[in-house]
N, C-alpha and C positions, 0 to 999 in steps of 0.2 A: 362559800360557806357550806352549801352541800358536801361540795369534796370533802371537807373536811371533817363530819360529820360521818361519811362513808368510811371514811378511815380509823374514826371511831370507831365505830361500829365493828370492822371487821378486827380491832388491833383485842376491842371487847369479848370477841367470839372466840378470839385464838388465845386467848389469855389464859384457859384452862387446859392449855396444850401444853403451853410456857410453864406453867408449874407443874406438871409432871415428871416424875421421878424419870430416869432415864429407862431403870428397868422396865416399869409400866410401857414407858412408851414401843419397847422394845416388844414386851407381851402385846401391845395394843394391835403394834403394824403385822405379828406374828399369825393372830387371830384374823386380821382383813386377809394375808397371802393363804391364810387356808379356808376361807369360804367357798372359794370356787369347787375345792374338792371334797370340802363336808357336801354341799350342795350334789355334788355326785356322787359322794356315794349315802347320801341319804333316800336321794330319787333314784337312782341307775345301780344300786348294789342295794342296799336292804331293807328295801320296799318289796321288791321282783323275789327277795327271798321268802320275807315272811310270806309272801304271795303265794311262791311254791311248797312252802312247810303246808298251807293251808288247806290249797289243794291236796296234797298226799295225804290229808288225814279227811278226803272228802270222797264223795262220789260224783263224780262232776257230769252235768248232764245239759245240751246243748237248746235253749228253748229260745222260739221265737228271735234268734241270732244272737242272744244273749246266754253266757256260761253260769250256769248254777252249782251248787255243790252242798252235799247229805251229807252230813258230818258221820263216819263211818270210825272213827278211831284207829288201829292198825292195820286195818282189812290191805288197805294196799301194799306194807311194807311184809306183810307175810307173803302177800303175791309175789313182791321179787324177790323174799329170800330164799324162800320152799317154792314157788312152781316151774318159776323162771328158771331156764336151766343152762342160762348162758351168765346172766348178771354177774356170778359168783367167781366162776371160772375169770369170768374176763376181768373183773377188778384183782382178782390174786393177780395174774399176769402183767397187768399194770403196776400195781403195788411189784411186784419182783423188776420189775422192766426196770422201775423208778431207782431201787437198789443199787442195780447193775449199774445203771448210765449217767447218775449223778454225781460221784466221788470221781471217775471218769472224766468230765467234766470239769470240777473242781479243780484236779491237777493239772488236767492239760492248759485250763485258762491260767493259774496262776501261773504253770511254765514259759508261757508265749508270753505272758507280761513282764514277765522277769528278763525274756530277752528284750523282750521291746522298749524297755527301761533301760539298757544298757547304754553306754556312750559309744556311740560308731557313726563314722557319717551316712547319711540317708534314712535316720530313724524316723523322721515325721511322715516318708513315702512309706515304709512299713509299718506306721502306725495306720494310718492312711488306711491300708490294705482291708484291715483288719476288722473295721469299720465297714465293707463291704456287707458281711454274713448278715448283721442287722437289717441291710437296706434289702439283702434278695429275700428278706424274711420278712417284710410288707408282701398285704395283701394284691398289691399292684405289678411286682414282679413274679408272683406264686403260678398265676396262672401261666404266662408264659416259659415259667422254666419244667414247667408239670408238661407244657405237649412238646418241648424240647427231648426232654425225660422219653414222652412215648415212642420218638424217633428214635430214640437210640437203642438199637436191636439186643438182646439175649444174648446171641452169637457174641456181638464186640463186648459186651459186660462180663460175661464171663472170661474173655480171653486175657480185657487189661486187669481183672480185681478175683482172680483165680488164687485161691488163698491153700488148695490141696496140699503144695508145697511145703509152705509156713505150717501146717498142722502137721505133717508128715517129721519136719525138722523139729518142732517142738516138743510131740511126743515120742520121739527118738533120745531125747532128752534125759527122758524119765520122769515130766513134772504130770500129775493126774489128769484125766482123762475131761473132767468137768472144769479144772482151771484151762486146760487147754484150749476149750470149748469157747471160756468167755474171752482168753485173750485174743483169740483170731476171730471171734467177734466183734472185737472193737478195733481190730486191722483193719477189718472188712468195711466196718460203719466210719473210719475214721474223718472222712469229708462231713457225712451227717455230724458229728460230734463237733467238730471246730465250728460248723452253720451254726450250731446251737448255742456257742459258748462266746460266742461275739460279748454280749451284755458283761457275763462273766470276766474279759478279758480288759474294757472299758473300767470295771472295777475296780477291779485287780491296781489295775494301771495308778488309778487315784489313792489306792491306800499306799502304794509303793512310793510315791510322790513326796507324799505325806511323811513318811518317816525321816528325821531329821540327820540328815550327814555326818555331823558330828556322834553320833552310835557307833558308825563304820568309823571313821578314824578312831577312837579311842579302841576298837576291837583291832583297828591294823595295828597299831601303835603295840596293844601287847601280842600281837604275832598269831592274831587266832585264824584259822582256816578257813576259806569260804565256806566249804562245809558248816563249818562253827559257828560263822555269822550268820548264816543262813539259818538254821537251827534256836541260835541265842535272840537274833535280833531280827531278822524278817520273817520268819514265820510267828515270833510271838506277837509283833506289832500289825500285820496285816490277818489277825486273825477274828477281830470285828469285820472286816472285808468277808473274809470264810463265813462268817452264819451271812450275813446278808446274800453272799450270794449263793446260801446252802436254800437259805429261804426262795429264792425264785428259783433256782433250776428243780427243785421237789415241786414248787407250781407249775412252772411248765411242763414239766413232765406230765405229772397227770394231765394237765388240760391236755397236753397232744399224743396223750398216748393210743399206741397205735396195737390192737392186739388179734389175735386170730378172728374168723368168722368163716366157718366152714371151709371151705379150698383156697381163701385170700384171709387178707388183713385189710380190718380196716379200722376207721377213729373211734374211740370208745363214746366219745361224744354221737358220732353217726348213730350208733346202735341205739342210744337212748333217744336220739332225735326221732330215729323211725318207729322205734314204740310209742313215742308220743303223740307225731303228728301222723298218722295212720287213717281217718279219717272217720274215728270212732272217738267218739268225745270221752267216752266212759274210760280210755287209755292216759287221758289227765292226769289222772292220779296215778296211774302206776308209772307214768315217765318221769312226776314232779317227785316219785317216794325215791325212785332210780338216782335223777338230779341231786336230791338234799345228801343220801346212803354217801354219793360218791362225794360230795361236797364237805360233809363230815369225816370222811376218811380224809380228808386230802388233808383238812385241818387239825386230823389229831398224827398223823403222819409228820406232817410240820413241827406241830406244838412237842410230841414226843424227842424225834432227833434234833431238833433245835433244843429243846432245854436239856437233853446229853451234850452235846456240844460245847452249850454254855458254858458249862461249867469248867472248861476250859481255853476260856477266851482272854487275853490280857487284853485291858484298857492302860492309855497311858496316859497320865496326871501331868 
């Protein structure tokens, strides 16, 4: 009699599940798969923000091991924009860096997935491959391939990745002296660029996937040119792919960018790190106005070239 009672009970409890519309239930399970990620980025993203907007409009002062802070209004952000004589310098060069190295990026991932999408035997070992640049891009191989890095001498880098050549034939050419400049700069960086463009090439992979076969037969059917189809039908179709993945490599870029500092380079994050944690409390605020300056550039950096872009993105119905 219990049992059965228990099964009442539970048949009673599910019963407003059972009448649920399908769409609800579809919005229902949709809302449980993303608490985990409201949940972080509620606590771990814009908490720590409005934290540091706080800060930079404070004067933050260190008592009895606990942080306080004077509400000061702009005082900080004119420190880094008028005193500070590197902030400015070094975010134009990042912002310029970001220009150069993202369209870059762009094409060379969607070129490597377009081979990697082709029909040849051994394509999932060369997919395989590719997937590599991801994993040496954890924090866990970083350090080891960085004292690899320091062992390998001057002398042997310049002799295998000597580009004098290539600039010499290029501008024998006749093409300007500043395009010259960037393209055997990205000769030079082209290992660094494929490392970066892993994620991008993953992408790529899935919007190509995605496009339905029957496009390309009725384009072969009326005799159109790879070129053609390529133009008509995979570049319009894989072009929600292109902002997505225009959106993270402009955030990676800034997050890792890497710009001069007197006779080296180093992360632009480093530089704001060491203004901040210096060991003077009163540097709070001008590392957290630093943080938000660059944090908002990077978001209207985004927001601006993503919605140029937009508006030439096909969706397909």
């Amino acid at each position: 009699m219990s049992k059965e009672k228990k099964k009442s009970g539970n048949a009673s409890a599910l019963s407003w599940y059972k009448k649920m519309d399908f769409s609800k239930k579809t919005a229902m399970w949709g809302v449980i798969f993303l608490l985990p990620w409201l949940f972080g980025l509620i606590f771990f993203f814009l908490r720590p923000m409005v934290n540091t907007l706080w800060y930079s409009l404070c004067s933050m002062q260190l008592t009895n091991g606990k942080f306080s802070g004077s509400f000061i209004g702009a005082e900080n952000y004119k420190w880094v924009l008028g005193v500070d004589t590197n902030f400015n310098r070094m975010f134009v060069e990042a912002f310029t860096n970001m220009v150069k190295e993202v369209p870059f990026q762009i094409f060379l991932g969607l070129f490597i997935a377009i081979l990697l999408n082709g029909e040849y035997k051994g394509r999932g070992f060369f997919r395989a491959i590719f997937v590599i640049p991801i994993i040496l891009a954890t924090g866990v191989a970083s350090p080891t391939l960085s004292s690899a890095e320091a062992q390998f001498t001057t002398e042997t880098a310049e002799a295998v990745m000597n580009m004098e050549w290539l600039e010499q034939l290029v501008i024998n050419s006749g093409i300007p002296q500043q395009l010259t400049t960037l393209l055997v700069g990205y000769v030079e960086n082209i290992f660094d660029v494929v490392t970066k463009c892993g994620v991008q090439v993953l992408l790529f992979l899935a919007g190509l996937q995605a496009i339905s076969p029957s496009l390309y037969e009725v384009a072969k059917m009326e005799g159109c040119t790879q070129f053609e189809t390529f133009c008509k039908i995979t570049l319009p179709m894989v072009s929600p792919t292109i902002l997505v993945c225009l959106v993270y490599s402009i955030a990676e870029s800034f997050a890792n960018a890497q710009v001069a500092y007197g006779d080296s380079t180093i992360a632009f994050s480093s530089y704001i790190r060491s203004i901040t944690f210096n060991g003077n409390a009163a540097y709070y605020g001008y590392g957290a106005a630093m943080s938000f300056i660059y944090f908002a550039g990077t978001l209207a950096a985004i927001g601006i070239i993503c919605g140029i872009v937009s508006k030439g993105v096909f969706y397909y119905d």
